[in-house]
C-alpha positions as a Markdown table, in Angstrom:
| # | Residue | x | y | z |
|---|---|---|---|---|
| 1 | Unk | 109.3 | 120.9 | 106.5 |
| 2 | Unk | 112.5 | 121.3 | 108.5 |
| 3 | Unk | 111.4 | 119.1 | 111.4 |
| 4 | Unk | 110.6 | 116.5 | 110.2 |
| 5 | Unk | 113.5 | 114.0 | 111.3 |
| 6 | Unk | 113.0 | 115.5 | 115.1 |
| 7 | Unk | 109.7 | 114.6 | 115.0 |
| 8 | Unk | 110.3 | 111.1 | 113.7 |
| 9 | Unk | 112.7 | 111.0 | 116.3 |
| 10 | Unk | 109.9 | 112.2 | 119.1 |
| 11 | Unk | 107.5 | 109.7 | 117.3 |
| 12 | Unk | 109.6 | 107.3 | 117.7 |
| 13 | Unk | 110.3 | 107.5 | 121.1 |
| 14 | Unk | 106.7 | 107.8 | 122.3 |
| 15 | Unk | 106.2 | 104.5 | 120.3 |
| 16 | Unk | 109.1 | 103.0 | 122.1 |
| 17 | Unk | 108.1 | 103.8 | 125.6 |
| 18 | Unk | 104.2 | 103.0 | 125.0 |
| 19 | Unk | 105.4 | 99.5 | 123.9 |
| 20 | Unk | 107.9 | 99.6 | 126.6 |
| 21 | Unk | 105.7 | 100.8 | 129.8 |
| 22 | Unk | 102.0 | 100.4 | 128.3 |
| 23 | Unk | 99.7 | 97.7 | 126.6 |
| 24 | Unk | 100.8 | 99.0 | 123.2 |
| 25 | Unk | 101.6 | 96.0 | 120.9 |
| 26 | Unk | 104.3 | 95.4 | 118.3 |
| 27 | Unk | 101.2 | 94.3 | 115.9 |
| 28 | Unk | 99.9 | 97.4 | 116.8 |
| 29 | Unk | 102.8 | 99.8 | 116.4 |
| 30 | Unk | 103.4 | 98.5 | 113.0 |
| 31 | Unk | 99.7 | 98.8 | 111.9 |
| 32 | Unk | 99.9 | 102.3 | 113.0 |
| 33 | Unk | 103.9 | 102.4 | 110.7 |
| 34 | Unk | 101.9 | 100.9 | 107.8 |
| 35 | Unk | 98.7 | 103.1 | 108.3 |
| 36 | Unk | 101.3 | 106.3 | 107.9 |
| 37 | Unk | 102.8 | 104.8 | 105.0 |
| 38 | Unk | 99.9 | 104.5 | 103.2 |
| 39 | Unk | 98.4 | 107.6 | 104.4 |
| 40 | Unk | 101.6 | 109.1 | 102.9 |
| 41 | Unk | 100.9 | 108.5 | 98.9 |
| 42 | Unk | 97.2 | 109.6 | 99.5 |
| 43 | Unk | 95.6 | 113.1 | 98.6 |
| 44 | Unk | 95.4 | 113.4 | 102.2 |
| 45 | Unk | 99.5 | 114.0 | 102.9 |
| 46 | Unk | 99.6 | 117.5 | 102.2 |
| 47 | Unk | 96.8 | 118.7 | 105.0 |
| 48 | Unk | 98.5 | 116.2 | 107.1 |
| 49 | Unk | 101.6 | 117.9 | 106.8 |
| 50 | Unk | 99.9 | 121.0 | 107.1 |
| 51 | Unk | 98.2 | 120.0 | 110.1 |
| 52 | Unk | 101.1 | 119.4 | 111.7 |
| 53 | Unk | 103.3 | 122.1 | 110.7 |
| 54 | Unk | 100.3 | 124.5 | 112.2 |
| 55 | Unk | 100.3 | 122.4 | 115.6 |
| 56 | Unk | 103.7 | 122.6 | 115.8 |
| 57 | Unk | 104.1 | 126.4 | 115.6 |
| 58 | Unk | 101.1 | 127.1 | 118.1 |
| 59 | Unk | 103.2 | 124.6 | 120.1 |
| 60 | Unk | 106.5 | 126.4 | 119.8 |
| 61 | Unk | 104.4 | 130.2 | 119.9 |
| 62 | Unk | 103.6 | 129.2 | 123.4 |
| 63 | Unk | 107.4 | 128.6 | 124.5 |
């Protein structure tokens, strides 16, 4: 997948500003890192990634 550093980038950001500007903890945010992590070596990554590959062209279909 081709976007995948943008939307780590994106990611990232909406992390930083909900920990910034919300009630979003650093515990939190790294439960959620770890969570991904793990998710990552399941059976589960490639729907995930196909999940949001197909999100991400309805998203950019509508622009």
């Amino acid at each position: 997948m081709m976007i995948s550093l943008p939307l780590v980038v994106i990611l990232g950001a909406v992390v930083y500003v909900l920990i910034r500007h919300t009630s979003l903890k650093l515990l939190h945010a790294a439960v959620c890192v770890l969570f991904g992590f793990y998710l990552a070596s399941t059976v589960a990554a490639p729907e995930m990634r196909r999940l949001v590959s197909i999100v991400i062209r309805t998203i950019g279909g509508l622009f």
